[in-house]
MMTF fields as JSON, N, C-alpha, C and O atoms, coordinates in Angstrom:
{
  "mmtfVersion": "1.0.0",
  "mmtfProducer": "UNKNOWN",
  "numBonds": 239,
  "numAtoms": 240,
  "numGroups": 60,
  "numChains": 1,
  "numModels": 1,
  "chainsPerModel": [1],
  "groupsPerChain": [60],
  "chainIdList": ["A"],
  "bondAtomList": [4, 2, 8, 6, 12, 10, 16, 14, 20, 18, 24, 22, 28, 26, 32, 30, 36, 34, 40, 38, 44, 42, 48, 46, 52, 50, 56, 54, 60, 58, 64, 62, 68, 66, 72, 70, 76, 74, 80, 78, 84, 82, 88, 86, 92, 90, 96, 94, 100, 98, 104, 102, 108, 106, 112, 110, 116, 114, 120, 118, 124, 122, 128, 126, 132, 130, 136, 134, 140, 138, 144, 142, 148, 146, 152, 150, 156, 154, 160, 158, 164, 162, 168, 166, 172, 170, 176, 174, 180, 178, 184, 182, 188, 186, 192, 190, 196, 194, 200, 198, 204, 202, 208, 206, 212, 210, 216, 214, 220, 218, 224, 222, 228, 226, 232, 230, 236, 234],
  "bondOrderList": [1, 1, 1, 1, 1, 1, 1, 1, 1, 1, 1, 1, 1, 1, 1, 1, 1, 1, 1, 1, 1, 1, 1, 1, 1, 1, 1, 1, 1, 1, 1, 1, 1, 1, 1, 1, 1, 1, 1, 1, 1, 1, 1, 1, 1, 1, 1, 1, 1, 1, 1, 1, 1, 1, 1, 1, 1, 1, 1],
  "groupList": [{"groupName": "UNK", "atomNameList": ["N", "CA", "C", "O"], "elementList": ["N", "C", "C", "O"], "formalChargeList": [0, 0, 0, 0], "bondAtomList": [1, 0, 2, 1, 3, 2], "bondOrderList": [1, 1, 2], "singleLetterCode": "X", "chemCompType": "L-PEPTIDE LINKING"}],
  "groupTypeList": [0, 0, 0, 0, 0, 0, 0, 0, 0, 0, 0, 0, 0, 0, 0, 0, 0, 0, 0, 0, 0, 0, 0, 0, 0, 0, 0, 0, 0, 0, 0, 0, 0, 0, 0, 0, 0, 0, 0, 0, 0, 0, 0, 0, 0, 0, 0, 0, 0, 0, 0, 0, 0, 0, 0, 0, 0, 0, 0, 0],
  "groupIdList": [1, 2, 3, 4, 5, 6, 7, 8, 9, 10, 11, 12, 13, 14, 15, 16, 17, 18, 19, 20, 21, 22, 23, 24, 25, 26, 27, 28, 29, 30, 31, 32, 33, 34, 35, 36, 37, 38, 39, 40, 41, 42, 43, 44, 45, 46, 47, 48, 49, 50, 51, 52, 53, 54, 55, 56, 57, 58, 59, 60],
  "secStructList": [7, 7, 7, 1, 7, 6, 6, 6, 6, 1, 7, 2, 2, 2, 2, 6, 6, 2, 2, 2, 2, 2, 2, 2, 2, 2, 2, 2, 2, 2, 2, 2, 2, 2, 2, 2, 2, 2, 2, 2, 2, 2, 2, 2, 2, 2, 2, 2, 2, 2, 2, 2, 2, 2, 2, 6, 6, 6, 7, 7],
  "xCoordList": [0.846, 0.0, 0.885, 1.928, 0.504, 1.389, 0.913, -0.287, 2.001, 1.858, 1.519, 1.354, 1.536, 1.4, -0.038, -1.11, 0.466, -1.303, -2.23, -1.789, -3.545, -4.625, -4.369, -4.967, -3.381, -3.503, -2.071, -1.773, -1.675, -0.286, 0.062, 1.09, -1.168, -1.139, -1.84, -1.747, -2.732, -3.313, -2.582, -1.627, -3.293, -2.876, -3.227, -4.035, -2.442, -2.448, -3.678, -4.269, -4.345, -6.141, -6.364, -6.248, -6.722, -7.67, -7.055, -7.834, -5.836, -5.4, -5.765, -6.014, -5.82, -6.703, -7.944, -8.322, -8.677, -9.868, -10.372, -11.159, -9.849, -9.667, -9.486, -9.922, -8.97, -8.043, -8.99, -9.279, -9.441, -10.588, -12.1, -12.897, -12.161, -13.5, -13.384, -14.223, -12.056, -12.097, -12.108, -12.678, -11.997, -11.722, -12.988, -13.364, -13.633, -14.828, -16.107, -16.93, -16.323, -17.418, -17.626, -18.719, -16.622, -16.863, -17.601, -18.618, -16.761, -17.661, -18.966, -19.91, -19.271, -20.727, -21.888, -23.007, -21.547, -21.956, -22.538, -23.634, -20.668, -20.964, -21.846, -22.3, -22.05, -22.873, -24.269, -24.976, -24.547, -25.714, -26.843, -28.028, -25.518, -25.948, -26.118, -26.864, -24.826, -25.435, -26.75, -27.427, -26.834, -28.118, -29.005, -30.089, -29.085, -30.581, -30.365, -31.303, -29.355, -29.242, -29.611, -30.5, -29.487, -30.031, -31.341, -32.063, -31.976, -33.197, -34.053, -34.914, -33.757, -34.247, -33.905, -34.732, -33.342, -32.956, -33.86, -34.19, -34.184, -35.517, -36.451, -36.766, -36.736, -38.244, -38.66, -39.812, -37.499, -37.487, -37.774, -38.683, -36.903, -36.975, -38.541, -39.003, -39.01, -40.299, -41.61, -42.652, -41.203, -42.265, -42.117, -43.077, -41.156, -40.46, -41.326, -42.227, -41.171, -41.985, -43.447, -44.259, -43.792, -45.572, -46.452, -47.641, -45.128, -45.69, -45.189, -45.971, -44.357, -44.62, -45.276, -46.053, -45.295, -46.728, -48.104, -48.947, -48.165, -49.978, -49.586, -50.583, -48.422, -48.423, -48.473, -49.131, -47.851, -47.813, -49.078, -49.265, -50.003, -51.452, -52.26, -53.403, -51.855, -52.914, -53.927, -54.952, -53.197, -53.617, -55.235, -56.319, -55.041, -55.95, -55.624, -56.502],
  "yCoordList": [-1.19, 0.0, 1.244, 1.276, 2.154, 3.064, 4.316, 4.366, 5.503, 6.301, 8.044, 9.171, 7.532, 8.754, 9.527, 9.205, 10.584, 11.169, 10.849, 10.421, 10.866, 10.401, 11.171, 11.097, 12.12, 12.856, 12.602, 12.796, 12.15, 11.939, 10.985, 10.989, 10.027, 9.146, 9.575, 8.969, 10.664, 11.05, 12.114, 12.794, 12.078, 13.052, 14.47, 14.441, 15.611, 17.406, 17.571, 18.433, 16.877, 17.811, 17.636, 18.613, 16.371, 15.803, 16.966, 17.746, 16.925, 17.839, 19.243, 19.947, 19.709, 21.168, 21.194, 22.226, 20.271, 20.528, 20.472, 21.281, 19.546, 19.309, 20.576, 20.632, 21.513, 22.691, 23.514, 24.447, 23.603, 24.617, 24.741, 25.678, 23.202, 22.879, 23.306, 23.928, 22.741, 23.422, 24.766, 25.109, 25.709, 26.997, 27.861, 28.917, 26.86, 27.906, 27.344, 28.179, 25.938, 25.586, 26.566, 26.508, 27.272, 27.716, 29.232, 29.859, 29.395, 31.067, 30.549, 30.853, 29.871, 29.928, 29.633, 29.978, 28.805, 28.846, 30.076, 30.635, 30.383, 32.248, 33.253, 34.307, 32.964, 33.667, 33.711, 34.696, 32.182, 31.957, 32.289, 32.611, 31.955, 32.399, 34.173, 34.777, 34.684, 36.424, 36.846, 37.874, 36.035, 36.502, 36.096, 36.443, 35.243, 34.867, 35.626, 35.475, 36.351, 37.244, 38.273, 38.664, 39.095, 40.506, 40.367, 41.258, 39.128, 39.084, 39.332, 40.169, 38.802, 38.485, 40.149, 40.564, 40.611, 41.773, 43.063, 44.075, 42.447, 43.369, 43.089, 43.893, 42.267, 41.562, 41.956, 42.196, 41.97, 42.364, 44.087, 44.758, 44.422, 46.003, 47.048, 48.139, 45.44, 46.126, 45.897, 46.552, 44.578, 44.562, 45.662, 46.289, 45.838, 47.146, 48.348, 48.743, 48.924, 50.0, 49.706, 50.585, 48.488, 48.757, 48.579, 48.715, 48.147, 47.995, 49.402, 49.872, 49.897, 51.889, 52.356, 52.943, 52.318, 52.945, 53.004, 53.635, 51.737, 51.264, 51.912, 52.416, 52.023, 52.812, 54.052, 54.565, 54.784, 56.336, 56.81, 58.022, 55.909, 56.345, 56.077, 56.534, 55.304, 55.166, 54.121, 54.151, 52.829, 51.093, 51.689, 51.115, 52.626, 52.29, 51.209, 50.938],
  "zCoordList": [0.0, 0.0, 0.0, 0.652, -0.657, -1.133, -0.036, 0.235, 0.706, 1.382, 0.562, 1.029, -0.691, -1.539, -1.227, -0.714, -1.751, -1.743, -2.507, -3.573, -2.431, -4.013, -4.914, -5.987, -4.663, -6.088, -7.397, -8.576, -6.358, -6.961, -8.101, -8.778, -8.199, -9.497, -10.378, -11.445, -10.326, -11.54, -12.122, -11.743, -13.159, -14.683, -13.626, -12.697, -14.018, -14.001, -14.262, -13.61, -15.18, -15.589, -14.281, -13.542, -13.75, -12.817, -11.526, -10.979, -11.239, -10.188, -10.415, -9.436, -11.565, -11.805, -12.273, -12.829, -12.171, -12.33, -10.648, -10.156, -10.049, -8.396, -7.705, -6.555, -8.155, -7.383, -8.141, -7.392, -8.939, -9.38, -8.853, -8.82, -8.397, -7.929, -6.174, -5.523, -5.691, -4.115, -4.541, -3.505, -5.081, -5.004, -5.234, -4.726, -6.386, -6.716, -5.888, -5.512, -5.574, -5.028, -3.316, -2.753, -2.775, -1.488, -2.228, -1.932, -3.085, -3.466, -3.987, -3.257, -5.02, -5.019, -4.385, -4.764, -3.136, -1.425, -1.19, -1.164, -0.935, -0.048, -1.201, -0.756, -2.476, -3.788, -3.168, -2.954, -2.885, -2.476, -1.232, -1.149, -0.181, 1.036, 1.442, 2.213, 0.323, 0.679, -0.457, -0.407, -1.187, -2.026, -1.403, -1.871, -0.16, 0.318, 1.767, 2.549, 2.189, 3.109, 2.607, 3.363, 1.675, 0.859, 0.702, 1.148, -0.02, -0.245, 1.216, 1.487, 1.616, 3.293, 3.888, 4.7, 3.713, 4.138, 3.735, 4.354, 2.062, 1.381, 2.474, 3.352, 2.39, 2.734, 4.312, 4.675, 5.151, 6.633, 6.433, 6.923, 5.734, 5.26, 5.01, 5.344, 3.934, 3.687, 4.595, 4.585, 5.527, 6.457, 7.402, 7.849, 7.636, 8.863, 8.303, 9.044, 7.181, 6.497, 6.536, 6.826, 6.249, 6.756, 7.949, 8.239, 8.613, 10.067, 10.757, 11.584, 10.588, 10.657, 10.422, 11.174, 8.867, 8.36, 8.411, 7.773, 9.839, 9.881, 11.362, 11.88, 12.15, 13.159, 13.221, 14.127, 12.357, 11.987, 11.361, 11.251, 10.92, 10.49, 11.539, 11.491, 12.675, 13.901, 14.139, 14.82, 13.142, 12.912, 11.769, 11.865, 11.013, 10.092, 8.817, 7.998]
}
C-alpha cells in the first residue's frame, strides 16, 4: 500500500480541475448564502416599512 497522496497518481487535468472545484465551489456557497441574506434583508426592510406605516397612520 502506497503512502502517496490520491492525487499523486493522476494526470495534471484531474489535479486542476480538483483545485478549481475546491476553489470555486466555497464562493458559489458564499454567492448563495449572501443573495438569500439581501433578499431576506428586502423583505425584513419592507415589512419594517408597513408595520410603521400602519403605526404612523394610527392602525388604520
Amino acid at each position: 500500500m502506497s503512502l502517496k497522496p490520491y492525487w499523486v497518481n493522476h494526470p495534471v487535468e484531474l489535479r486542476f480541475t480538483a483545485a478549481l472545484a475546491l476553489i470555486i465551489s466555497p464562493l458559489v456557497v458564499c454567492w448563495f448564502i449572501c443573495e438569500s441574506v439581501w433578499e431576506l434583508r428586502g423583505d425584513v426592510a419592507r415589512a419594517y416599512k408597513e408595520v410603521w406605516g400602519y403605526v404612523i397612520r394610527g392602525g388604520e
